[in-house]
C-alpha angles and dihedrals in degrees: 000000000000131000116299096005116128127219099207094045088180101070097037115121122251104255094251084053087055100053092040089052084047094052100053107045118107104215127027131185119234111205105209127174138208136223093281100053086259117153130243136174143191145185114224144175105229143169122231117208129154106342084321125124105194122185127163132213145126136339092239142021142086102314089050099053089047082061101049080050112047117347098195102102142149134237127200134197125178139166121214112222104181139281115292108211119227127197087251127027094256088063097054105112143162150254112229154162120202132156122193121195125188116206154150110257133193147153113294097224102169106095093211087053086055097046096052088040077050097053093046086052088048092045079049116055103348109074124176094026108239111234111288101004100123083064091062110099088033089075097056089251100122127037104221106205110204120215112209096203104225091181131345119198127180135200132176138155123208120239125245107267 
């Protein structure tokens, strides 16, 4: 299958849903790989903004060497809504929410670019903003990674009432 096609085409999202979904979760997982095609993956908080993923970390580690290595990566949100029963155990399933976005991802070096991925993060997670905290990434302290989203697809199924 290629990028962004969905097997189960009658339970995917309608784009707008996607990007909602996207939007509103709270952790996402960012699949990086080396030099070698090894996997890695990572939970984040991130901001989502336009078509951007930003997510902000450290200066080195694996994430940042798989970078360096290779910047097409993948991120990944989803949202568990219960078990549904079946009459056997091969027809247990589940409800669920879950958005996947493939993407090119690099260093956000303008600082006007990380102040303004900053203050998402901060509009995000951070209110009210603790003293001090939009200077942040001005003083080199953070790394933000931008995510340019290449194609987001999304796919849930309700679960029985």
């Amino acid at each position: 299958m290629g990028e962004g096609e969905l097997r189960r085409r009658d339970r995917a999202m309608e784009p707008s849903e996607a990007e909602a979904f996207l939007a509103g979760a709270e952790v996402g997982r960012l699949g990086t790989a080396d030099a070698r095609g090894r996997p890695y993956v990572t939970p984040f908080y991130f901001a989502y903004d336009r078509g951007a993923i930003y997510l902000h970390g450290t200066a080195t580690g694996h994430v940042r060497s798989n970078l360096a290595a290779n910047p097409e990566v993948c991120f990944e949100v989803d949202a568990h809504h219960g078990v549904i029963a079946g009459d056997q155990p091969c027809g247990y399933s589940a409800g669920f929410a879950s958005a996947i976005c493939f993407g090119t991802a690099a260093v956000v070096v303008d600082e006007g670019e990380r102040q303004a991925a900053l203050d998402l993060l901060m509009d995000k997670y951070g209110t009210p903003a603790p003293a001090g905290s939009r200077e942040y990434a001005n003083r080199g302290k953070t790394t933000i990674i931008g995510i340019a989203v290449r194609t987001l697809t999304g796919k849930r199924r309700k679960a029985a009432p």
